[in-house]
LUMPADREN-578543 format. One record per residue (C-alpha): residue in one letter; z, y, x. Coordinates in steps of 0.05 Angstrom, whole numbers, padded with zeros to 5 digits, always signed. Example, Ala and Ser with C-alpha at 12.3 -4.5 7.8 and 13.67 -1.06 7.14 Angstrom:
<sites>
a+00156-00090+00246
s+00143-00021+00273
</sites>
This chain:
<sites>
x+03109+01029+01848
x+03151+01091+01868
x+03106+01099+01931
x+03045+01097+01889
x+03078+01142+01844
x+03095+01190+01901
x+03027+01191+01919
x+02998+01205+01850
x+03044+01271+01845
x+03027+01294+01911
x+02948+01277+01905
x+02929+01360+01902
x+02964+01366+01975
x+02943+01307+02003
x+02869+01322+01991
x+02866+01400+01996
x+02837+01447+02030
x+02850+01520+02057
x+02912+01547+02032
x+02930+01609+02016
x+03002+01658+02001
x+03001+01703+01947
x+03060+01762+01947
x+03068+01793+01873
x+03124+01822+01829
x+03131+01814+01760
x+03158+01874+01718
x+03165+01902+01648
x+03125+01955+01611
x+03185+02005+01641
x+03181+01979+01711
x+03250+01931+01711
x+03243+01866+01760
x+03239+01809+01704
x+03285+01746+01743
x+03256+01666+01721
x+03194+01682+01706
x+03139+01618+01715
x+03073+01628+01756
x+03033+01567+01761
x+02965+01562+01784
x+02917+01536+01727
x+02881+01468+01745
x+02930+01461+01807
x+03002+01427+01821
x+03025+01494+01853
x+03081+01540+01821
x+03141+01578+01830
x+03183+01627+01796
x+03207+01699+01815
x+03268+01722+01853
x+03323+01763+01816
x+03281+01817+01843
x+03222+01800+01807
x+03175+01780+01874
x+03144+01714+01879
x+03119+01682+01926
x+03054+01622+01916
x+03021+01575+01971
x+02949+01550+01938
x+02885+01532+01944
x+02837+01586+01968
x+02785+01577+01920
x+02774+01639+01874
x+02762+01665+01825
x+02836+01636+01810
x+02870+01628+01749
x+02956+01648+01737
x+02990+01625+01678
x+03058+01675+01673
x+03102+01653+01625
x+03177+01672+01606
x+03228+01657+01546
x+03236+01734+01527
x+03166+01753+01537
x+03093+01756+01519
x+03049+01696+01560
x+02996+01726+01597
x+02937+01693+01642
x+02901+01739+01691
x+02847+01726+01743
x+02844+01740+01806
x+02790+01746+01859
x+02798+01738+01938
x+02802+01826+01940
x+02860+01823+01889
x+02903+01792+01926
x+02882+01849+01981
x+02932+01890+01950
x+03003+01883+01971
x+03042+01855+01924
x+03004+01844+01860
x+03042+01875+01808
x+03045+01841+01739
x+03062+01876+01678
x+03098+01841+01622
x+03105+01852+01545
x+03171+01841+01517
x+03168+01777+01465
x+03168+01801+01384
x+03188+01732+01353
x+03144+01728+01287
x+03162+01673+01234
x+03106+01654+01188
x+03117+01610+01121
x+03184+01565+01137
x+03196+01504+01104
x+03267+01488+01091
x+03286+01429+01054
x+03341+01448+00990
x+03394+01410+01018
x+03393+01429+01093
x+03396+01495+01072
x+03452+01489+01014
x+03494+01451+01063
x+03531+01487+01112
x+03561+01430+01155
x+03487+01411+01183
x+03464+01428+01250
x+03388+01421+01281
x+03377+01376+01324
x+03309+01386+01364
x+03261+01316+01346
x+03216+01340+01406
x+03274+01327+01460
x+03266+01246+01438
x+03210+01227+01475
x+03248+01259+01535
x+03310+01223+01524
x+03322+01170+01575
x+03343+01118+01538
x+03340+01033+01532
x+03337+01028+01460
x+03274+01066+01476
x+03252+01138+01439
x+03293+01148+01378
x+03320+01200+01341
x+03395+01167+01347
x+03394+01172+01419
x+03403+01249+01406
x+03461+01244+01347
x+03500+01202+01388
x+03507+01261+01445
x+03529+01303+01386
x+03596+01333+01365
x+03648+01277+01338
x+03589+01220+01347
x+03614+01160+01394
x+03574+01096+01414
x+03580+01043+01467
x+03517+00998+01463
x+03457+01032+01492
x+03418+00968+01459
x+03431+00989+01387
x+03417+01053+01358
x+03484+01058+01322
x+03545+01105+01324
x+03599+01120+01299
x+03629+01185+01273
x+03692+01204+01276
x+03732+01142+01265
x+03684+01113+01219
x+03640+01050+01230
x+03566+01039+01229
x+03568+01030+01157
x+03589+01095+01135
x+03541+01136+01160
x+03484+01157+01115
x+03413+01162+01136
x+03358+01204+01092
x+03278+01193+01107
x+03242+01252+01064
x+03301+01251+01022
x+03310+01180+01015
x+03373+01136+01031
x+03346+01087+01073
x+03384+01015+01095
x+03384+00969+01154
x+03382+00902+01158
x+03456+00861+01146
x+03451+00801+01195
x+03454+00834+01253
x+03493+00811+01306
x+03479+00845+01368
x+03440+00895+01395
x+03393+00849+01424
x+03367+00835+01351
x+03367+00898+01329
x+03298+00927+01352
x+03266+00993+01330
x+03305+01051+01292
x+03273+01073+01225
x+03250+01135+01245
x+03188+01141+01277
x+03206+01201+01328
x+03125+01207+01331
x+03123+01229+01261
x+03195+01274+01249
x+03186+01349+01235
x+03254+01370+01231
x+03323+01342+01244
x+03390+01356+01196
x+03459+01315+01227
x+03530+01330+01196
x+03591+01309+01224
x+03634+01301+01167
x+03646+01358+01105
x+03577+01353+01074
x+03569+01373+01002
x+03562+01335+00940
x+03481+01339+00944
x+03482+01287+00996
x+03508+01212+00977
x+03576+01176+00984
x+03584+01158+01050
x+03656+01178+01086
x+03638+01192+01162
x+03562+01224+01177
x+03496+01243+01149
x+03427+01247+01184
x+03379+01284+01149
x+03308+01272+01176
x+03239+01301+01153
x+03161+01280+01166
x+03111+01329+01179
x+03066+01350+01132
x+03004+01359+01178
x+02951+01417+01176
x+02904+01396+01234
x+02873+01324+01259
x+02918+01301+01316
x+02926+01227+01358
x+02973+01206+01400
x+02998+01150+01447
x+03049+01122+01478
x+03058+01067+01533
x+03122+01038+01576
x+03150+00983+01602
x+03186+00969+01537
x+03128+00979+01485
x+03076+01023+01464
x+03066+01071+01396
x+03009+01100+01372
x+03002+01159+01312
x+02952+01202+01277
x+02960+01259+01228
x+02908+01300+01194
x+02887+01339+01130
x+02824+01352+01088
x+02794+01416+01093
x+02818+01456+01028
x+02898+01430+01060
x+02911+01393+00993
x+02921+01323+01017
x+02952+01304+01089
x+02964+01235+01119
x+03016+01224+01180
x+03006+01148+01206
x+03051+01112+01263
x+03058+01039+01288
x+03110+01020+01344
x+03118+00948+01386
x+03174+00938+01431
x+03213+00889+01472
x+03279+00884+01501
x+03257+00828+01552
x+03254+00865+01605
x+03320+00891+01594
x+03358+00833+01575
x+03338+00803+01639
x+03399+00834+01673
x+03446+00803+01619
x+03499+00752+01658
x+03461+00697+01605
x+03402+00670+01628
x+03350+00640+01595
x+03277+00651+01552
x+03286+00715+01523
x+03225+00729+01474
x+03247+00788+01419
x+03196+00821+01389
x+03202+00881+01345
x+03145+00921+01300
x+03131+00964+01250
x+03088+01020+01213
x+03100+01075+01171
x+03051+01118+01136
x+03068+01189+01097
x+03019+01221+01050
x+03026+01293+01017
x+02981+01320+00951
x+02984+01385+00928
x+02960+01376+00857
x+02968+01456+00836
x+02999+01507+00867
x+03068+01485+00823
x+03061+01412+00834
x+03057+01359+00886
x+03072+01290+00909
x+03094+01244+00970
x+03088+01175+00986
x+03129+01135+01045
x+03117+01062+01065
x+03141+01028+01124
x+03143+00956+01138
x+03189+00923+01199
x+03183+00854+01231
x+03236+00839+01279
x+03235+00769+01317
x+03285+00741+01359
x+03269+00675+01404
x+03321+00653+01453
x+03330+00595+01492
x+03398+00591+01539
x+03395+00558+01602
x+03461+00585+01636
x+03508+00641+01651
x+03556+00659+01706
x+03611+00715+01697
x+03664+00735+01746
x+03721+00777+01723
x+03791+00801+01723
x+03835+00835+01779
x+03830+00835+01849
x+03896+00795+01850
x+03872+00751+01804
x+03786+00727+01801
x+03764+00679+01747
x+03697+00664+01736
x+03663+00634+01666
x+03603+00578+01678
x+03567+00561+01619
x+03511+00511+01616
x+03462+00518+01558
x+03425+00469+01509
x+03381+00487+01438
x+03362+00550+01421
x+03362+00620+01372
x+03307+00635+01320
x+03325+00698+01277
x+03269+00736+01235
x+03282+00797+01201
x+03234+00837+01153
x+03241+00896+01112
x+03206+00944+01081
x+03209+01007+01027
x+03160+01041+00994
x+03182+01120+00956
x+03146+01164+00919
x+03165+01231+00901
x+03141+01283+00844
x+03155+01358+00861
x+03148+01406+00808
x+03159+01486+00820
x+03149+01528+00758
x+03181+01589+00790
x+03204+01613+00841
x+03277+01605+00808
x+03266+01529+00794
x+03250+01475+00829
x+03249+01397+00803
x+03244+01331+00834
x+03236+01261+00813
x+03230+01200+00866
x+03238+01127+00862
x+03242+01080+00915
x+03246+01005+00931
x+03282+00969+00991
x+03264+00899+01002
x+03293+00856+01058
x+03288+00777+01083
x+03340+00765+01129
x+03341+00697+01165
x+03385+00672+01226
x+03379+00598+01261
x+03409+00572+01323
x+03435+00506+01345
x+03473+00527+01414
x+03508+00469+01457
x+03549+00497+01514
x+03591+00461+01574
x+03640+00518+01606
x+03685+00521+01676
x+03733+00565+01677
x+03755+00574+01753
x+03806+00610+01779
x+03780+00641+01848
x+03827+00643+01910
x+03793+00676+01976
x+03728+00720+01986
x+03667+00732+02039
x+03652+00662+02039
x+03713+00633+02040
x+03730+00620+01967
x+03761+00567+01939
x+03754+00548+01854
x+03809+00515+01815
x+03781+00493+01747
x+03839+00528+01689
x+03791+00501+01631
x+03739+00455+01617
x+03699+00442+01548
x+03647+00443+01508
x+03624+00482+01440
x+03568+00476+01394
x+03548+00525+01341
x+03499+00522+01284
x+03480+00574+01239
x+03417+00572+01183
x+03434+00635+01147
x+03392+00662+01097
x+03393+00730+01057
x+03349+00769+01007
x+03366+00844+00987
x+03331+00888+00943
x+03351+00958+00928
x+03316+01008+00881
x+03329+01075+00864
x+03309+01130+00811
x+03327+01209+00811
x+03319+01262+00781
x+03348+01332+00817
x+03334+01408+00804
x+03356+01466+00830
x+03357+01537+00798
x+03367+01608+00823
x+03403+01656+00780
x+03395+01707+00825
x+03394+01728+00903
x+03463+01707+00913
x+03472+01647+00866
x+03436+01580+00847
x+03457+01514+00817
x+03433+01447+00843
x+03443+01384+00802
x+03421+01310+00806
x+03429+01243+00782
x+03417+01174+00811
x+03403+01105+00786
x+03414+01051+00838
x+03408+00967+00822
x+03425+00925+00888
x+03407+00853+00886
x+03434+00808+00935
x+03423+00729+00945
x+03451+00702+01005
x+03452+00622+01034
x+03509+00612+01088
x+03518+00552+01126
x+03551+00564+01196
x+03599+00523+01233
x+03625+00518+01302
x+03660+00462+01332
x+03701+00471+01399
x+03725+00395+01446
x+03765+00420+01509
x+03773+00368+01556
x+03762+00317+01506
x+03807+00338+01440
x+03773+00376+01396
x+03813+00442+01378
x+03848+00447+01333
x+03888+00381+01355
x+03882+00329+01310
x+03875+00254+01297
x+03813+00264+01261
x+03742+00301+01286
x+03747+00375+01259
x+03712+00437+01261
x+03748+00501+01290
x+03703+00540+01236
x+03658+00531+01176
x+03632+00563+01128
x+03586+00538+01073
x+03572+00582+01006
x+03505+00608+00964
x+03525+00680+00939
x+03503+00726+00896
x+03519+00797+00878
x+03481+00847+00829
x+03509+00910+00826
x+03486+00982+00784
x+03513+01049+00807
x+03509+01113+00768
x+03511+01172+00806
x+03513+01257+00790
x+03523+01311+00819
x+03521+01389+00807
x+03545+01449+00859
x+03545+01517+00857
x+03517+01558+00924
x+03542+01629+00926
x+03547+01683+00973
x+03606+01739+00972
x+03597+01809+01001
x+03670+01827+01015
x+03672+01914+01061
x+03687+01867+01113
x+03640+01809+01118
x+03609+01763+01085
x+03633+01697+01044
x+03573+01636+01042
x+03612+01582+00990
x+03579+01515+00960
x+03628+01477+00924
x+03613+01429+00871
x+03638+01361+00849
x+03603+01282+00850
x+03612+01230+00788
x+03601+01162+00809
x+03604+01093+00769
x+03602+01028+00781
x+03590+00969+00742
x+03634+00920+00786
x+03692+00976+00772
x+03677+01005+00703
x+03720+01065+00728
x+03688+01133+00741
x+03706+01169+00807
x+03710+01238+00810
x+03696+01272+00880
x+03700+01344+00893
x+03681+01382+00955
x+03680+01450+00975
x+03641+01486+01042
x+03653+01554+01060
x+03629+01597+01113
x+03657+01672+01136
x+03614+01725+01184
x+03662+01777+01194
x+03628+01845+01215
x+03687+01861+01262
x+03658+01791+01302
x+03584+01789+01288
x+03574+01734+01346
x+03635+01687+01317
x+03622+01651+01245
x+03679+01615+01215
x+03679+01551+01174
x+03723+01500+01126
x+03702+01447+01095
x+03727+01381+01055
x+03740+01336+01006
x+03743+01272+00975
x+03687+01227+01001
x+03687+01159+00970
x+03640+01102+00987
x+03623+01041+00938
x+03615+00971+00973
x+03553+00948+00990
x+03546+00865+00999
x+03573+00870+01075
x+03634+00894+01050
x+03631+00837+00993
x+03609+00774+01038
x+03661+00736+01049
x+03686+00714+01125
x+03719+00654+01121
x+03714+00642+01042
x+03660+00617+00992
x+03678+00675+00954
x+03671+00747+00927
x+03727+00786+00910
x+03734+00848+00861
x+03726+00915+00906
x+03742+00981+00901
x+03704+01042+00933
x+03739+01060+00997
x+03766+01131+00998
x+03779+01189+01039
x+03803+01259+01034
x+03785+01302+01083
x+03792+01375+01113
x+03751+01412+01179
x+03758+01473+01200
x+03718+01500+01254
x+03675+01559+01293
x+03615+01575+01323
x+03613+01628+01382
x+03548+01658+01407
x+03533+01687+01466
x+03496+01710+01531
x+03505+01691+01607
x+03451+01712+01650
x+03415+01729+01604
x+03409+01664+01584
x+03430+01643+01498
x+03490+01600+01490
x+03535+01567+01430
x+03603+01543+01436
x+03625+01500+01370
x+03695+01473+01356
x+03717+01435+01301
x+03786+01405+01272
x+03792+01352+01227
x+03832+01310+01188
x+03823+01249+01145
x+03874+01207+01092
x+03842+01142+01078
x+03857+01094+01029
x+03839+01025+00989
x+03806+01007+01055
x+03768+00952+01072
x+03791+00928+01145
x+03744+00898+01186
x+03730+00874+01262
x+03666+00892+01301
x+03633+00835+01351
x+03575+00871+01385
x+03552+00908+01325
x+03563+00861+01281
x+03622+00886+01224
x+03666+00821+01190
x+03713+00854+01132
x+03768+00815+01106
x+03733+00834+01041
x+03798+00862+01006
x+03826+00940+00991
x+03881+00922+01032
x+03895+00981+01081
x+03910+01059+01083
x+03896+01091+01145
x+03879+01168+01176
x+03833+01190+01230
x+03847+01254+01267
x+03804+01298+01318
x+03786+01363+01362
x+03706+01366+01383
x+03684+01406+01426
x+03603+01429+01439
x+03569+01478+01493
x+03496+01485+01473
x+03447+01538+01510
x+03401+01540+01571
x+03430+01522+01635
x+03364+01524+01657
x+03323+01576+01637
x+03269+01564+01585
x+03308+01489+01571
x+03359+01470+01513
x+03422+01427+01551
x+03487+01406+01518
x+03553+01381+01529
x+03609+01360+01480
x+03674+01321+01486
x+03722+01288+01429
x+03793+01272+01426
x+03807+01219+01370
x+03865+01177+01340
x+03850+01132+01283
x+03892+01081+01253
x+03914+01037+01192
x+03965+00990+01165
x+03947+00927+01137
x+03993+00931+01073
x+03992+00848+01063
x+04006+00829+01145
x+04074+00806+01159
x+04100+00786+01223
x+04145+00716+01226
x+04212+00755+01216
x+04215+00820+01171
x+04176+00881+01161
x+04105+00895+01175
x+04062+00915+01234
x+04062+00985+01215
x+03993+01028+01242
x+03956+00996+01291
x+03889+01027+01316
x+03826+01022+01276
x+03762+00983+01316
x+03737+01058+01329
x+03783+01084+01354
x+03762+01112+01419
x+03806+01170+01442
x+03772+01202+01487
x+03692+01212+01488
x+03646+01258+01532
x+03569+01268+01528
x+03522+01306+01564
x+03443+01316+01553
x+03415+01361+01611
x+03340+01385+01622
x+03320+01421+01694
x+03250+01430+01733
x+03225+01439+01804
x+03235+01516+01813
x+03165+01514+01842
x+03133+01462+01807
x+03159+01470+01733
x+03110+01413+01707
x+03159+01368+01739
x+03219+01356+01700
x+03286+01316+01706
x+03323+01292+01639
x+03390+01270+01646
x+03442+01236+01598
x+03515+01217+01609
x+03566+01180+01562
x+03634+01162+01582
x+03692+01135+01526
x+03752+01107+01536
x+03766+01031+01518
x+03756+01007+01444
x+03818+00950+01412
x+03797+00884+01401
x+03832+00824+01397
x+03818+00745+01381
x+03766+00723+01337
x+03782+00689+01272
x+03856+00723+01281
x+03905+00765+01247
x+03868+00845+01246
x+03939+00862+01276
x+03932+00829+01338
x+03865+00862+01350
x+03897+00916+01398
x+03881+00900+01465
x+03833+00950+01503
x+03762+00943+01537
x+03749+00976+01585
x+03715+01055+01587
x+03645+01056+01571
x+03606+01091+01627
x+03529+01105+01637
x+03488+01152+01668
x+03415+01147+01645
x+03363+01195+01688
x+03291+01200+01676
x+03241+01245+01712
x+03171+01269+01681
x+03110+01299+01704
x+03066+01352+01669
x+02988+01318+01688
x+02947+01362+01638
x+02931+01414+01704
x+02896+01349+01743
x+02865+01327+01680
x+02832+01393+01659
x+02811+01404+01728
x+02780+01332+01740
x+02755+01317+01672
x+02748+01389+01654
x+02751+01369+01582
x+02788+01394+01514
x+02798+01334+01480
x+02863+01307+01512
x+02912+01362+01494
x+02971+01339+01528
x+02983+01283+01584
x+03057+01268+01611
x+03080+01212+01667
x+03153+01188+01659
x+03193+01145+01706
x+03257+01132+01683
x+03323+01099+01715
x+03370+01071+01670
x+03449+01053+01682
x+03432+01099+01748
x+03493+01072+01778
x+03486+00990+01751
x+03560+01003+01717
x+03578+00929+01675
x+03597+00958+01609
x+03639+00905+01561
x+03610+00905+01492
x+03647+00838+01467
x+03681+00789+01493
x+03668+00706+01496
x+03727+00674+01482
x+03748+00599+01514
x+03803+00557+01505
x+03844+00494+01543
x+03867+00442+01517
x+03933+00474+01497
x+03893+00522+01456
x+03904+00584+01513
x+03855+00630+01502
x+03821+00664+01547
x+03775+00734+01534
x+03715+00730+01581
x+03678+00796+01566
x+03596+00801+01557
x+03571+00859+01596
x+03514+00902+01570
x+03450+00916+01604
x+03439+00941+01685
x+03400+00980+01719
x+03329+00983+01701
x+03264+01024+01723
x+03227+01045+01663
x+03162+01074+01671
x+03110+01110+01612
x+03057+01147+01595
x+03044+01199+01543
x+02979+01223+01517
x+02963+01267+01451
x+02881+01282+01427
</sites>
């Protein structure tokens, strides 16, 4: 495939004919050498760029008339033509207009631009992402300041201490949900958001106002397009294929924005130390329609449906690990088999009314629907050796031996709708008021009926006399639950002689029926430009941020019951800065930020994979501390690359642990708490061939706690070890081959990718497998994540 590859890129040299060297220099309108500027030969492969001098220097075809394409950052595009006696002259000398950026209309939505936390995040740069949980908009957050993740199967993260389940996620304004069940990232299949279809990207770190909901770690903010023009597009890879259309009438009152996505993880999972008939299947569609009734009022629907299947039948699995002192290797034979289905769906409308340009008013509903079912009857036999000797000498001494079966036929049923109302008003250039309020009804109705039984060299653990299971748990829940929510800030902006003061500060009501108490959380953003430091802005931000249960938090792990909850709190305070700044020429932004976060009434959980177990009780207080760090610019000219690194303690006391004698545990560290976390995304191209491009993304974190399943939380503080992965993917620009062979307008852009992921086949622990002897030793036997892979895809757009 590579070869064939190979000889697909280099199919202009293999089959040309003359060529020729052209000498130029490019220069302004005052006769300066412009440095990086791109020449590339229109219908041909051949390019370069020019010299610090300005000179250039391009091999091609001798077939004229020929036409350049000269294009830089900073200035004007130009094409010229050139005949054979052009290039007579000695060096061509090409003039270039300095760049005068005009804006037309922008559309920004009220709450990205009231809140002062959010940064942009480019939705373009996804389809260039190398990435295994394939093209999603996550795969950018979680190379963001403060975000941390370490499963490249799931499109999950965490934020700055928090867990999966505290981050909030907004589709055209509405809170959208994902499914409960989920146990590993082999289940999880496609993200929400249709990268196809995304417009514009909003992603906050912590400190967001009260307009956005009550979450206590993160909030992405993603928008559709609202198309002007009839567009088509495909996708196709080794791990699915996507397809979208967009389009408007005529007179630009109604537009339509359409995707559907299928992908699979078999190919993938095929490196997993399990072996067997891996069969998940994962699709969905989303449609988005606009109408603009008059020129004060207008509407938008959403829809998306998801099915998600997951077929799995074992057949065995082999895993060697420890020290080098000290080998032991895991043998598991298989029997039975995993059938999981998961569908959901919402449907939104939304109602936008303008009477002025000093009012603006919005009513949406939306309704969240989700069937959730699990199956799997799993028989296992297990070896644990101990391995003595290597290169073909080893000898195995069996430490364990015994057998397991687990059953599961879990069903669930959720059903969320919500109703709001929110304005916003403008009292003058430097002041407005924005207000809402929310009506949210959850409905939950959940079947559980799991066990797992565990015989190790004949007893059955725990010992006993009598046949019993290590775990069970059989219950029929349900939970209905109304929240009230409101909300009103004030956005100002202060002109002190010495700068200027940008302040949104406001306060959130919220009230639950399952606590008949109202909380009251206030939070406050400000931002300061000195003029003495034009180039350096200045930030605080904070709060009290508290989040109301949802049924994970309620569902019981061990118990047939549901317990009262409180909201979880936190009170926060960030303080950061954002630098700006030239090298080379070239734009750059250096962001810092310091937090700190008081939690309390927590609910204190354990993470398996990515699924979350809470004890289902306000039983902790903890605190979550951190310094981020982001470089954001062009590296590479003309390309946006950035880097950022994290330093993070978070922990919590269990207020009701004990040990045997007196006192209590004290803090121990929180599941996320990963200390230490680098990212990198970085973009470059061939310096002479700019349509080929490299993508590269690196992750490294150091080792998450865990500890035994079905234990204590405060023996949970053992360490995995770092997460490490280098993902690389190169692409190549084939709309110069296709306009010269098909010599056709309708394809408007054409890409080939070919992407290597885990570049350096690193075994990553995501969760560990425990066995036990007959003594009830256990032993931690860790499940690596995915290895190295060769993706390959291709990208068209009509």
């Amino acid at each position: 495939m590579l070869f064939v590859l190979f000889l697909f890129f280099t199919l202009d040299s293999i089959f040309a004919q003359e060529k020729i060297t052209i000498h130029g220099k490019v220069v302004t309108e005052e006769g300066k050498p412009v440095e990086l500027v791109n020449i590339i030969a229109e219908g041909r492969s051949s390019g370069t760029t020019t010299n610090n001098e300005g000179n250039f220097e391009l091999t091609t075809q001798s077939q004229f008339p020929l036409s350049l394409q000269i294009s830089h950052i900073e200035y004007v595009p130009r094409q010229i033509i050139i005949s054979l006696e052009d290039i007579q002259e000695i060096p061509l000398v090409i003039t270039l207009k300095k760049r005068i950026r005009e804006v037309s209309e922008v559309k920004i939505s009220v709450q990205a631009q009231d809140d002062q936390t959010t940064t942009t995040i480019s939705p373009n740069l996804a389809v260039r992402l190398p990435s295994p949980a394939g093209y999603a908009i996550e795969g950018l957050v979680r190379s963001q300041m403060g975000v941390a993740s370490a499963n490249e199967l799931s499109t999950q993260y965490r934020v700055r201490g928090g867990n999966f389940d505290e981050n909030l996620v907004y589709l055209n304004g509405f809170e959208v949900h994902r499914p409960q069940l989920i146990r590993s990232g082999q289940q999880e299949g496609l993200s929400i958001v249709n990268p196809d279809l995304v417009e514009s990207v909003y992603f906050s770190s912590g400190g967001f106002g009260v307009g956005y909901g009550d979450k206590m770690s993160s909030v992405l903010d993603v928008r559709y397009k609202q198309p002007d023009s009839l567009a088509t597009g495909a996708n196709i890879n080794l791990l699915g294929a996507g397809v979208y259309t967009q389009g408007s009438t005529t007179d630009r009152k109604f537009s339509w924005l359409a995707g559907a996505r299928h992908k699979t993880n078999r190919y993938l999972l095929g490196t997993l130390d399990t072996k067997g008939d891996y069969n998940p299947e994962f699709t969905d569609a989303q449609i988005f329609f606009t109408y603009q009734f008059s020129p004060h009022l207008s509407a938008e629907a959403l829809g998306y449906y998801a099915l998600n299947r997951y077929h799995f039948i074992p057949s065995d699995r082999e895993t060697t690990f420890g020290t080098i002192n000290e080998v032991k290797r895991l043998k598991i034979y298989f029997a039975g088999q995993e059938k999981d289905n998961f569908k959901t769906g919402m449907g939104a409308v939304k109602l936008k009314f303008h009477p002025g340009q000093d009012a603006q008013y919005e009513l949406q509903t939306s309704h969240y629907g989700a069937l959730e079912q699990e199956a799997f009857d799993i028989a296992g036999a297990y070896w644990l050796q101990e391995i003595e000797g290597m290169n073909g000498n080893e000898t195995a001494t069996n430490i364990g031996i015994g057998e397991y079966l687990q059953h599961a036929r879990n069903d669930l049923l959720a059903t969320v709708t919500t109703i709001s109302v929110k304005g916003k008003h403008n009292v003058n250039s430097y002041n407005s008021i924005s207000w809402g309020v929310d009506w949210q009804n959850e409905q939950f109705d959940d079947r559980i009926n799991e066990w797992e039984l565990i015989d190790s060299a004949g007893y059955s653990i725990p010992r006993n006399p009598d046949m019993e299971l290590s775990y069970s748990l059989n219950a029929e829940l349900r939970q209905k639950t109304n929240h009230l929510k409101l909300f009103v800030s004030h956005q100002t902006t202060l002109t002190p002689s010495w700068g200027k003061i940008r302040m949104n500060y406001g306060t959130r009501l919220i009230w639950s029926d399952k606590e008949s108490k109202l909380h009251l959380t206030p939070r406050f953003q400000a931002t300061v430009l000195p003029f003495s430091t034009p180039n350096t802005r200045f930030r605080l931000s904070g709060g009290w941020y508290f989040q109301p249960p949802f049924y994970k938090e309620y569902r019981p792990p061990q118990s047939g019951e549901i317990n009262t909850l409180e909201a979880q709190k936190s009170r926060q305070i960030l303080a950061g800065l954002d630098h700006y700044f030239y090298v080379l020429e070239r734009p750059f932004k250096f962001s810092t930020e310091i937090y700190y976060k008081h939690l309390y009434d927590l609910v204190p959980y354990k993470i398996d994979n990515v699924r979350i177990q809470y004890t289902g009780k306000n039983e902790a207080k903890g605190f979550a501390t951190g310094l981020d760090f982001k470089l954001h610019g062009e590296f590479v000219p003309g390309t946006e690359s950035w880097a950022t690194l994290s330093l993070l303690r978070t922990e919590e006391d269990i207020l009701t642990d004990s040990w045997d004698k007196p006192g209590e545990p004290g803090y121990i560290p929180r599941p996320s708490d990963q200390r230490f976390n680098f990212s990198m995304f970085f973009q470059d191209y061939l310096p002479n061939n700019p349509t080929f491009k490299v993508h590269l993304s690196l992750y490294y974190g150091s080792g998450l706690p865990f500890g035994p399943p079905r234990s204590p939380r405060y023996t949970a503080t053992f360490r995995m070890p770092p997460y490490r992965r280098i993902d690389i993917g190169f692409s190549k620009d084939l709309m110069p081959w296709v306009t010269r062979t098909f010599r056709s307008n309708i394809l408007k852009e054409a890409w080939l990718g070919l992407e290597f992921f885990n570049l350096f086949d690193i075994n990553n622990t995501v969760s560990y497998y425990w066995v036990s002897d007959v003594n009830n030793l256990q032993y931690a036997v860790p499940n690596y994540l995915t290895g190295r892979r060769l993706n390959v895809s291709l990208n068209i757009g009509f």
